[in-house]
C-alpha positions as CSV (number, residue, x, y, z in Angstrom):
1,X,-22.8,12.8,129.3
2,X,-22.4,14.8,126.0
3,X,-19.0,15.0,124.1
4,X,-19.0,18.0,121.4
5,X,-16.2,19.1,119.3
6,X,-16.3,22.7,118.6
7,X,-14.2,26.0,117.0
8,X,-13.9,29.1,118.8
9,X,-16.3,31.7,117.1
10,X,-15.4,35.6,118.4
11,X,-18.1,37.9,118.1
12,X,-20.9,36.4,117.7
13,X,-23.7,34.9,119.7
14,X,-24.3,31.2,119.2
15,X,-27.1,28.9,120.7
16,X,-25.7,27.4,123.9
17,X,-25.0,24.0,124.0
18,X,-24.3,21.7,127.0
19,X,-20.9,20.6,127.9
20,X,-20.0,17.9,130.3
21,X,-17.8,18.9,133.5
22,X,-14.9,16.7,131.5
23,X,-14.9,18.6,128.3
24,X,-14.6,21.8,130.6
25,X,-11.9,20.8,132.2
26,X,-10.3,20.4,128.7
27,X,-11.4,24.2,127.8
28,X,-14.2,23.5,125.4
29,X,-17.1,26.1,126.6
30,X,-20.3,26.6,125.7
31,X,-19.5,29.7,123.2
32,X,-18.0,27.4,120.6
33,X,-19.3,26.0,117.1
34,X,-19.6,22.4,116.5
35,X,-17.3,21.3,113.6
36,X,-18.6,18.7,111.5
37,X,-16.7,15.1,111.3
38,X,-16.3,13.4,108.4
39,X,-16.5,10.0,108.2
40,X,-15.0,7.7,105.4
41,X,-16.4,4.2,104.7
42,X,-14.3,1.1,105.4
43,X,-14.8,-0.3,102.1
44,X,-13.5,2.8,100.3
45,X,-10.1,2.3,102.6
46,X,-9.8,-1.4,101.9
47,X,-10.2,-0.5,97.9
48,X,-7.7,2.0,98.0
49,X,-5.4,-0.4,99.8
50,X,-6.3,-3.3,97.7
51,X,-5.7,-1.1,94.4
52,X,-2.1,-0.2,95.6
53,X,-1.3,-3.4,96.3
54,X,-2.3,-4.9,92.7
55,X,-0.6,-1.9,91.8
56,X,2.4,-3.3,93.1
57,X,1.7,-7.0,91.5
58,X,1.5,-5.4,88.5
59,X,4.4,-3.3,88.5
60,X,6.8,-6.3,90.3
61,X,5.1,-9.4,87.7
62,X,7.1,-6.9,85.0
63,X,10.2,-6.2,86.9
64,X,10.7,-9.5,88.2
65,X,10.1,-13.2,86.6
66,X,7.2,-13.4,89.0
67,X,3.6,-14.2,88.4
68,X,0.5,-11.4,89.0
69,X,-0.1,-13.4,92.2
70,X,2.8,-14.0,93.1
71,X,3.8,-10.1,92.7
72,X,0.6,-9.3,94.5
73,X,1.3,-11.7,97.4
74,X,5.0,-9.9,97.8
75,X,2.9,-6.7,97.6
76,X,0.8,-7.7,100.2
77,X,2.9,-9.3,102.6
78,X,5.5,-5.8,102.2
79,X,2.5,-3.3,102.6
80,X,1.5,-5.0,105.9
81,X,4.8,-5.0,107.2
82,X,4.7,-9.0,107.5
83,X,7.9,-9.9,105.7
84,X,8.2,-13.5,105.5
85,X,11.5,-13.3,103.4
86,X,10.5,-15.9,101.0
87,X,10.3,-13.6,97.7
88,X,13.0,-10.8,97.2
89,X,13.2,-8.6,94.5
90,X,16.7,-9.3,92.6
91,X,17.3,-7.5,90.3
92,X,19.4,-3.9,91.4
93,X,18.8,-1.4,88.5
94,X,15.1,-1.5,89.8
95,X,15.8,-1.1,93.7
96,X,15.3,2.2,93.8
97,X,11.9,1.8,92.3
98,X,11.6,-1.0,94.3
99,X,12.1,1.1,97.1
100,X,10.1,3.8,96.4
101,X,6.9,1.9,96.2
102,X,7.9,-0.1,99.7
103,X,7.7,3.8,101.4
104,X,5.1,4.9,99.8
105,X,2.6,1.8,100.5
106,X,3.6,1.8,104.1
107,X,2.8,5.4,104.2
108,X,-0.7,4.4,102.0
109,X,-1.3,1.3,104.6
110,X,-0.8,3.2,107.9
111,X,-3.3,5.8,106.7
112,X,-5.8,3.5,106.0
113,X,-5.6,1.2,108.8
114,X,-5.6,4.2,111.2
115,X,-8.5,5.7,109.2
116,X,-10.4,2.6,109.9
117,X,-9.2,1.9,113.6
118,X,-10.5,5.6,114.7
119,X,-13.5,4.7,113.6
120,X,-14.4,1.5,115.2
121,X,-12.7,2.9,118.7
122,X,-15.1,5.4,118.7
123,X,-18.0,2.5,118.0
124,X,-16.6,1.0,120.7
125,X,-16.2,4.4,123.4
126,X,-19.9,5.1,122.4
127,X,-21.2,1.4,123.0
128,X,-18.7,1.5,126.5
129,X,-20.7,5.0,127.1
130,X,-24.2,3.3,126.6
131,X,-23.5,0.2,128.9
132,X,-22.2,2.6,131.4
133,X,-25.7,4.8,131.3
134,X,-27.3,1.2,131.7
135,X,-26.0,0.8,135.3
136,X,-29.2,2.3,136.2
137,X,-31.4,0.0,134.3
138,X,-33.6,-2.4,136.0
139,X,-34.0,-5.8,134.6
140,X,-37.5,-8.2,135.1
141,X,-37.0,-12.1,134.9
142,X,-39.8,-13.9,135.5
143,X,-41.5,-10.8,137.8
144,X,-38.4,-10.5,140.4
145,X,-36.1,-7.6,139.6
146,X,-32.3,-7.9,138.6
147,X,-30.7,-4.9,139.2
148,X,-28.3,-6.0,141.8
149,X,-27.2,-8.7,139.3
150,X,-26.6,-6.3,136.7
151,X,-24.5,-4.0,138.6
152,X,-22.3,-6.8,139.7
153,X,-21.9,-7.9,136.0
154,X,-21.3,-4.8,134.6
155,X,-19.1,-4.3,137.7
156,X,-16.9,-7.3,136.4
Protein backbone atom coordinates (compact mmCIF):
# COMPACT_ATOMS: atom_id res chain seq x y z
CA UNK A 1 0.00 0.00 0.00
CA UNK A 2 1.22 3.45 -1.36
CA UNK A 3 0.45 6.82 0.45
CA UNK A 4 1.11 9.90 -1.95
CA UNK A 5 0.52 13.50 -1.25
CA UNK A 6 -0.47 15.42 -4.20
CA UNK A 7 -1.97 19.14 -5.58
CA UNK A 8 -4.71 19.27 -7.96
CA UNK A 9 -3.27 20.19 -11.37
CA UNK A 10 -6.36 21.38 -14.00
CA UNK A 11 -5.58 21.05 -17.50
CA UNK A 12 -2.97 19.08 -17.92
CA UNK A 13 -2.21 15.49 -18.41
CA UNK A 14 0.10 13.90 -15.73
CA UNK A 15 1.59 10.34 -15.53
CA UNK A 16 -0.75 8.24 -13.52
CA UNK A 17 0.16 7.17 -10.30
CA UNK A 18 -1.33 4.51 -8.08
CA UNK A 19 -3.48 5.35 -5.19
CA UNK A 20 -4.50 2.96 -2.51
CA UNK A 21 -8.42 2.27 -1.95
CA UNK A 22 -7.76 4.51 1.50
CA UNK A 23 -6.37 7.54 0.05
CA UNK A 24 -9.47 7.42 -2.42
CA UNK A 25 -11.68 7.35 -0.01
CA UNK A 26 -10.05 10.55 1.27
CA UNK A 27 -10.40 12.19 -2.51
CA UNK A 28 -6.74 12.03 -3.55
CA UNK A 29 -7.01 10.63 -7.39
CA UNK A 30 -4.80 9.64 -9.69
CA UNK A 31 -4.87 13.24 -11.72
CA UNK A 32 -2.90 14.90 -8.98
CA UNK A 33 0.84 16.17 -8.64
CA UNK A 34 3.00 14.97 -5.88
CA UNK A 35 4.14 17.89 -3.63
CA UNK A 36 7.48 17.55 -2.25
CA UNK A 37 8.01 17.24 1.69
CA UNK A 38 10.53 18.88 3.34
CA UNK A 39 12.24 17.53 5.93
CA UNK A 40 14.31 19.48 8.67
CA UNK A 41 17.08 17.68 10.71
CA UNK A 42 16.73 17.08 14.36
CA UNK A 43 19.93 18.57 15.22
CA UNK A 44 19.11 21.87 13.48
CA UNK A 45 15.75 21.92 15.93
CA UNK A 46 17.63 21.10 19.08
CA UNK A 47 20.29 24.10 18.13
CA UNK A 48 17.65 26.49 17.57
CA UNK A 49 16.12 25.49 20.90
CA UNK A 50 19.34 25.30 22.69
CA UNK A 51 20.41 28.91 21.24
CA UNK A 52 17.11 30.46 22.65
CA UNK A 53 17.47 29.09 25.73
CA UNK A 54 21.21 30.53 26.35
CA UNK A 55 19.59 33.34 24.88
CA UNK A 56 17.49 33.47 27.87
CA UNK A 57 20.60 32.71 30.37
CA UNK A 58 22.16 35.44 29.00
CA UNK A 59 19.57 37.88 28.95
CA UNK A 60 18.23 36.74 32.84
CA UNK A 61 22.26 36.38 34.32
CA UNK A 62 22.06 40.49 33.46
CA UNK A 63 18.60 41.16 34.71
CA UNK A 64 18.77 39.10 37.71
CA UNK A 65 21.84 38.44 40.36
CA UNK A 66 21.93 35.01 38.81
CA UNK A 67 24.78 33.09 37.32
CA UNK A 68 24.95 32.02 33.21
CA UNK A 69 23.89 28.57 34.51
CA UNK A 70 21.84 29.27 36.66
CA UNK A 71 19.94 31.76 34.11
CA UNK A 72 20.09 29.04 31.59
CA UNK A 73 18.69 26.35 33.97
CA UNK A 74 15.56 28.92 34.68
CA UNK A 75 15.53 29.17 30.85
CA UNK A 76 15.34 25.68 30.44
CA UNK A 77 13.21 24.53 32.98
CA UNK A 78 10.47 27.67 31.70
CA UNK A 79 10.87 26.72 27.86
CA UNK A 80 9.85 23.14 28.73
CA UNK A 81 6.97 24.06 30.65
CA UNK A 82 8.57 22.12 33.74
CA UNK A 83 8.40 24.86 36.43
CA UNK A 84 9.89 23.73 39.48
CA UNK A 85 9.33 27.17 41.25
CA UNK A 86 12.69 27.21 42.76
CA UNK A 87 14.18 30.44 40.75
CA UNK A 88 11.71 33.46 40.12
CA UNK A 89 12.59 36.36 38.46
CA UNK A 90 12.21 39.44 41.14
CA UNK A 91 12.68 42.18 40.01
CA UNK A 92 9.17 44.03 38.32
CA UNK A 93 10.49 46.79 35.99
CA UNK A 94 11.72 43.73 33.90
CA UNK A 95 8.45 41.54 34.01
CA UNK A 96 7.27 42.52 30.96
CA UNK A 97 10.48 41.53 29.36
CA UNK A 98 10.45 38.72 31.42
CA UNK A 99 7.29 37.89 30.01
CA UNK A 100 7.76 38.44 26.67
CA UNK A 101 10.58 35.97 26.27
CA UNK A 102 8.43 33.22 28.49
CA UNK A 103 5.65 33.42 25.19
CA UNK A 104 7.80 33.56 22.75
CA UNK A 105 10.12 30.44 23.79
CA UNK A 106 6.99 28.41 24.41
CA UNK A 107 5.86 29.34 21.11
CA UNK A 108 9.84 28.49 19.80
CA UNK A 109 9.71 25.12 21.91
CA UNK A 110 6.33 23.79 20.72
CA UNK A 111 7.50 24.32 17.18
CA UNK A 112 10.38 22.43 17.55
CA UNK A 113 9.26 19.58 19.47
CA UNK A 114 6.37 19.15 17.01
CA UNK A 115 8.74 19.49 14.16
CA UNK A 116 10.69 16.71 15.50
CA UNK A 117 7.78 14.39 16.81
CA UNK A 118 6.11 14.46 13.07
CA UNK A 119 8.98 13.12 12.01
CA UNK A 120 9.74 10.19 14.06
CA UNK A 121 5.75 9.21 13.92
CA UNK A 122 6.04 8.87 10.48
CA UNK A 123 9.43 6.56 11.11
CA UNK A 124 7.39 4.82 13.18
CA UNK A 125 3.82 4.52 10.68
CA UNK A 126 6.42 3.42 7.87
CA UNK A 127 8.30 0.71 10.17
CA UNK A 128 4.35 -0.29 11.53
CA UNK A 129 3.62 -0.43 7.56
CA UNK A 130 6.74 -2.76 6.83
CA UNK A 131 5.98 -5.30 9.78
CA UNK A 132 2.44 -5.35 8.58
CA UNK A 133 3.66 -6.34 4.76
CA UNK A 134 5.75 -9.02 6.70
CA UNK A 135 2.71 -11.05 7.83
CA UNK A 136 3.32 -12.88 4.66
CA UNK A 137 6.88 -13.65 5.24
CA UNK A 138 7.97 -17.18 5.92
CA UNK A 139 10.64 -17.73 8.36
CA UNK A 140 13.30 -21.06 8.29
CA UNK A 141 14.86 -22.25 11.71
CA UNK A 142 16.76 -24.97 11.48
CA UNK A 143 14.82 -26.34 8.02
CA UNK A 144 11.13 -26.30 9.60
CA UNK A 145 9.06 -23.23 8.59
CA UNK A 146 7.72 -20.56 11.09
CA UNK A 147 5.15 -18.81 9.56
CA UNK A 148 2.42 -19.81 11.95
CA UNK A 149 4.64 -18.53 14.75
CA UNK A 150 5.08 -15.35 13.11
CA UNK A 151 1.56 -14.57 12.61
CA UNK A 152 0.74 -15.19 16.14
CA UNK A 153 3.62 -12.82 17.25
CA UNK A 154 2.88 -10.16 15.10
CA UNK A 155 -0.75 -10.94 16.01
CA UNK A 156 0.12 -10.07 19.75
Amino acid sequence: MKHYLFRRVENRKEKREHVCEQCQHRGISPHMVPIEEQKIPAMLVLSILMLYTALGGVLMSHLEPWSFFTSFYWSFITMTTVGFGDLMPRRDQYMYLILSYIILGLAITTMCIDLVGVQYIRKIHYFGRKIQDARSALAVVGGKVLNFFLNAFIAL
